[in-house]
VOLO-717628 format. One record per residue (C-alpha): z negated, x, y negated. Coordinates in steps of 0.02 Angstrom, whole numbers, plus 50000, padded with zeros to 5 digits. Each point is the difference from the previous one (the first is absolute). Layout:
BEGIN
ZXY/...
***
This chain:
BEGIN
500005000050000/499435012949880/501875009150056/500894983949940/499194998649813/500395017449987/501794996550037/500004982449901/499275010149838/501245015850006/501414986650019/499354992549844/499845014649900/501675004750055/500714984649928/499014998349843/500765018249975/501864995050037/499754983949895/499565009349843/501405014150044/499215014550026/500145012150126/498755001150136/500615018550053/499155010449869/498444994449906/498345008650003/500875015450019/499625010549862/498625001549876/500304994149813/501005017149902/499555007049839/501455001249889/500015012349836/500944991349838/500415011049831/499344990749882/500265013849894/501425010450044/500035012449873/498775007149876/499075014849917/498374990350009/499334984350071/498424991349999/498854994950138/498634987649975/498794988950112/498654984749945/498585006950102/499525014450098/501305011750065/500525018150081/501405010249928/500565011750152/501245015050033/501154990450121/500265016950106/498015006050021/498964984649989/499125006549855/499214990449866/500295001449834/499334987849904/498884985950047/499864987549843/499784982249970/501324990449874/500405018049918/502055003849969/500585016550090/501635006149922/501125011050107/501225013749940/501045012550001/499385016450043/500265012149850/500865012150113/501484987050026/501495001249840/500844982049995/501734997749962/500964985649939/501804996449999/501534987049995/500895001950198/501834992850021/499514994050183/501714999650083/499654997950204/498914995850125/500295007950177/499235004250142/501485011550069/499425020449967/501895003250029/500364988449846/498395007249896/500485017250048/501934997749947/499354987549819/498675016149963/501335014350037/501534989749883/498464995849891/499585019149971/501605007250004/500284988849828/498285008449933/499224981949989/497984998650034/499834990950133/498014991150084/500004992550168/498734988650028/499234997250169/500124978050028/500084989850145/500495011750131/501415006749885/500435006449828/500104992449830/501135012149895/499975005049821/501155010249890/499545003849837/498365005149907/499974992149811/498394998449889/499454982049978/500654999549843/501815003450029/501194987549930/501024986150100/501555008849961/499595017050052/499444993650160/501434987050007/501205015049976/499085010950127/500214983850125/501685000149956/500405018650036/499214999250182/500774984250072/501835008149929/499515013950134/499434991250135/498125004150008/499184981649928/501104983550017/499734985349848/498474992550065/499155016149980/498364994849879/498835013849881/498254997950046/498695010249947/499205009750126/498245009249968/499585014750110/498425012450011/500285017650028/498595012250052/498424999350096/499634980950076/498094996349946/499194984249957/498824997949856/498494986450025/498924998949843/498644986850011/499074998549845/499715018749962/500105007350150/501615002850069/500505007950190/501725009150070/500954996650159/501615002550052/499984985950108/500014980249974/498434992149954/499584982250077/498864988449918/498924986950099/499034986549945/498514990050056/500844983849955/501545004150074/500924999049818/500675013749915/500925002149841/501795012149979/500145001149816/499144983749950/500604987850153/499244995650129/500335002650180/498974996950172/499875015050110/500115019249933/500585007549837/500865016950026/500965014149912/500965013650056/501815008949983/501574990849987/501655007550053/500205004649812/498355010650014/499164988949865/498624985650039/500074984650124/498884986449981/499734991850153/499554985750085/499265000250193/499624981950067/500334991950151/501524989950030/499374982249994/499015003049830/501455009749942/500954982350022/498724991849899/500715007949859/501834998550031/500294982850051/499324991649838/501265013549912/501494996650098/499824981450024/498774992449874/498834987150049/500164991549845/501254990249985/500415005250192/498504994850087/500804993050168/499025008950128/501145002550129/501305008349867/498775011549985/499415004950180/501855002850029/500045011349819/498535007950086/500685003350172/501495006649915/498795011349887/499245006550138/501635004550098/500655010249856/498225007949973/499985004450187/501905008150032/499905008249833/498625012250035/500395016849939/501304994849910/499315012049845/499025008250095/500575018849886/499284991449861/498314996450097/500064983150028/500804985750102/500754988349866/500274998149827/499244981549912/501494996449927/501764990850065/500565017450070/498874991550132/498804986949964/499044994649834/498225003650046/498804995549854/498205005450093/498274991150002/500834990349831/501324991050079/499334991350126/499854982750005/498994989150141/501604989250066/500895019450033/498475004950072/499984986350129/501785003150023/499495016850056/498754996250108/500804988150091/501315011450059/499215013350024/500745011150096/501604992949997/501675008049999/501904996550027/500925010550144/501704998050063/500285007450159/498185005749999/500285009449834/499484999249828/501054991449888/500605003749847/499114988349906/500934998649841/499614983949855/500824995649861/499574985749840/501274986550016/501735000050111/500694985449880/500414991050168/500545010350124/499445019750068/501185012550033/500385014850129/499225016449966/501675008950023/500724989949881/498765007149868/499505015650048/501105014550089/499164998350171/500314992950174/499934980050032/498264996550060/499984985850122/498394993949920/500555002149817/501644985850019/500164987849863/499364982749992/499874986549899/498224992849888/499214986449967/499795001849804/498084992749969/500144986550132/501674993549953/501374996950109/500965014950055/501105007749878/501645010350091/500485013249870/501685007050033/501054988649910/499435007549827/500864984649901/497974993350029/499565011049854/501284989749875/499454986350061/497995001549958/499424994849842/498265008449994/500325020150012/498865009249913/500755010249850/499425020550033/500175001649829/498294991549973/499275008250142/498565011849909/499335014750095/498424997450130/500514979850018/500765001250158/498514998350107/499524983349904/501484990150091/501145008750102/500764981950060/500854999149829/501095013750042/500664989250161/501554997749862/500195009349839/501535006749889/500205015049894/501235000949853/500555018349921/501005005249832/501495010050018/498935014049913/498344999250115/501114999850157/500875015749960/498285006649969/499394996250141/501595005350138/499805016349864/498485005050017/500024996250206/501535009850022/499715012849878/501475000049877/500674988449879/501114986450093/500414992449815/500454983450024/499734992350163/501804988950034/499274993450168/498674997150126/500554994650178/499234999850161/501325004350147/498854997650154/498484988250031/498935002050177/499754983950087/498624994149902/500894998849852/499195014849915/501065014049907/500515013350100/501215009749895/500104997749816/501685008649882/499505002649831/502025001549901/499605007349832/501135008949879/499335016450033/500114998550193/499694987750169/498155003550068/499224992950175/498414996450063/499464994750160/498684989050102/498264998449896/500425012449899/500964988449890/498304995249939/499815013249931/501875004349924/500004981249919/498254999249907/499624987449873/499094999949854/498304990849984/498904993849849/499325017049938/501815005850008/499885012550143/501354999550130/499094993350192/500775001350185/500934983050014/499074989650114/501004999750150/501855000450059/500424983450036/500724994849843/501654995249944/500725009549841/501154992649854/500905007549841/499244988549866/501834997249889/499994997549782/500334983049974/501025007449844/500925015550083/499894994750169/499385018850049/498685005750085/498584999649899/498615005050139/499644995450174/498884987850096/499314997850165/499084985250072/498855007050147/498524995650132/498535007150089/499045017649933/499785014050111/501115008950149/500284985250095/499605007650160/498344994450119/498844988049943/500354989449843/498054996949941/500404985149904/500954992550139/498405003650104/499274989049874/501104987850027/499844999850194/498244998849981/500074985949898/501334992150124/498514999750133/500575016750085/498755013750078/500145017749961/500445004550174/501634987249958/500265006849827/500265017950079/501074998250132/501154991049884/500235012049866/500045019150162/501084991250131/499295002450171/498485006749971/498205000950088/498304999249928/498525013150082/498285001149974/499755019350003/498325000849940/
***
């Protein structure tokens, strides 16, 4: 008898598994991880603080610097270590030595400096050192000068890149007293909390040596309170509050969080808390309708074919997702395929036949669109529109291609992927035809918001129009009627919403937006 209820309850627990859609091959299997975020990627000095009793500790000995209670421990520098600024061209990113060793020798043979910066498994690579004051045109010409011989191509971008030289030391000065390392120092706290320059976080404050040589501040917290902080951030509870929306925000979170360890791991640290990877705000952001999002998956990740997927998210898909290869330069993912969304609960919108956009009455003008709105109501960009002058969209293709295009006779897009999105845009201008491809088009065709500052267009599914004089009947600027904001690719968040609201579980809400997928409890 006792041999039967044995039986009767693992044949329940089987099936309360399978009806939720999780897998019942791998949970309990590991124990929870710590990942590291840089909150701080880059400075001379950063701050430590905690609201209570803590330790300040060499990371590599154990020993104890300081022991305080609510005092503010600044971190520097070592004097020994000369920093350097500059303005980079960054022209490449590789991860072939052949093709490093073959850019450095061409590179050299020209006399140009050159820095090679240790990222991802690979190499970001610079030409050029210029002082931070250097003029747009002298770097514009410089630009100029390398992609003529072959050694940057027009997306190259200047970024300023800040090295230290010299002997790497640490600096802790508590109060008067102030203590040398040359390794990372870790702060722990009796509550748990610490704060990185001013913010809060749960788990331990640390800083140590970035690629760059210069400071890190860092973040080490386990995974599921490390969620805590990035749900609220990339889906916010308010207005999105449906809880299933985010359980599957959070189970996509934590798949990203969990394949992308070591990702920076030259600079010291996991992830960055930004979209490079995921918005992570700390202790601050969370909210408690995240939080029980978080819990109540914990654990929980997508697989496909028993791996980690690539979790990737985006705002809005303005009715329909799209392929990754059709936005990025990588191989069709069987889990990445595009599908169509539920806009807010709405009946199903099918995107590819763009004459939808002419047809809507209630786009949202980008030309209104001030800076830091856009996490107030991403739904409103479900439709939108852009207008341009025949003078801001030469500036714009100019300054994206690097050399006056004067006046800009036509824009045309020659090939669309399935989902309707832009996949190669011709820019016919009287100085010259220019191209861009895939996502990047985003970037080639900004538009202009409220403070005047030219901003990645939204997405790529958009249609695009010369806007005619009434008088002359010539082109007097361009327009484009558009949908969604973001890649396009994975999860649209507010078509989670609108799932959610629909009535759908988070297990449901997945599996629609990565094809074929499985859900594991690993831990």
């Amino acid at each position: 008898m006792r041999i039967w209820k044995q039986v009767v309850f693992a044949c329940l627990l089987v099936s309360a598994f399978l009806l939720y859609g999780y897998s019942t091959t791998s949970f309990a299997q590991e124990t929870e991880p710590v990942i590291r975020i840089g909150v701080v990627p880059a400075a001379e000095s950063i701050k430590l603080k905690a609201d209570g009793p803590f330790n300040v500790l060499d990371k590599e000995t154990g020993e104890i610097l300081f022991s305080g209670n609510g005092e503010e421990v600044t971190v520097m520098l070592g004097s020994a270590a000369q920093i350097q600024s500059y303005y980079r061209l960054q022209v490449a990113f590789t991860t072939s030595q052949a093709y490093l060793d073959d850019w450095l020798a061409r590179a050299h043979a020209e006399s140009y400096p050159t820095y090679v910066e240790d990222y991802n498994g690979g190499y970001r690579l610079y030409l050029g050192e210029f002082p931070t004051d250097a003029s747009f045109s002298v770097r514009t010409a410089f630009k100029d000068e390398v992609v003529a011989k072959g050694l940057a191509a027009s997306d190259a971008f200047w970024k300023i890149v800040t090295t230290a030289d010299g002997e790497r030391q640490l600096s802790a000065k508590m109060g008067a007293e102030e203590k040398n390392t040359s390794h990372p120092v870790q702060m722990q706290a009796d509550s748990g909390i610490v704060l990185i320059n001013g913010i809060p976080y749960r788990g331990i404050a640390e800083v140590g040596f970035n690629s760059a040589g210069t400071l890190a501040g860092i973040n080490e917290v386990n995974i599921e309170h490390y969620l805590y902080g990035v749900v609220p951030r990339e889906l916010p509870p308010v207005p999105y509050k449906e809880v299933e929306a985010q359980k599957a925000q959070a189970v996509a979170a934590r798949t990203y969080a969990l394949s992308n360890m070591g990702k920076r791991s030259a600079d010291g640290y996991d992830l960055l808390p930004t979209t490079s990877d995921q918005v992570y705000g700390g202790y601050s952001a969370e909210h408690p309708i995240s939080t029980e999002a978080v819990d109540g998956t914990k654990g929980i990740v997508a697989t496909y074919e028993g791996k980690l997927i690539t979790a990737v998210f985006h705002s809005t898909s303005g009715g329909f997702t799209a392929n990754n290869e059709d936005v990025w330069n990588s191989e069709a993912t069987p889990y990445l395929r595009a599908t169509h969304v539920a806009q807010k609960g709405n009946s199903l919108k099918y995107v590819p036949a763009l004459d939808v956009y002419k047809k809507t009455g209630n786009s949202e003008s980008l030309r209104e669109v001030k800076k830091g709105d856009f996490e107030a109501g991403w739904s409103k960009y479900y439709r939108w529109n852009f207008e341009w002058t025949a003078e801001e969209i030469s500036s714009v293709l100019s300054s994206y291609f690097s050399t006056d295009v004067g006046e800009v006779q036509e824009i045309n897009i020659t090939e669309r992927s399935s989902s309707g999105r832009a996949a190669v845009i011709e820019f016919v201008t009287e100085n010259g035809t220019f191209y861009e491809y895939k996502d990047r088009i985003r970037w080639a065709l900004q538009y202009i918001d409220a403070n005047g500052k030219p901003a990645v267009l939204l997405s790529t599914l958009f249609i695009v129009e010369p806007v005619l004089d009434p008088a002359t009947n010539e082109v007097s600027g361009f327009k484009v009627e558009g949908g969604g904001w973001g890649h396009g690719v994975g999860m649209s968040q507010v078509g989670a919403v609108g799932m959610a609201e629909a009535g759908y579980n988070f297990t449901v809400i997945l599996k629609h937006f990565y094809q074929g997928i499985e859900l594991e409890t690993r831990y």
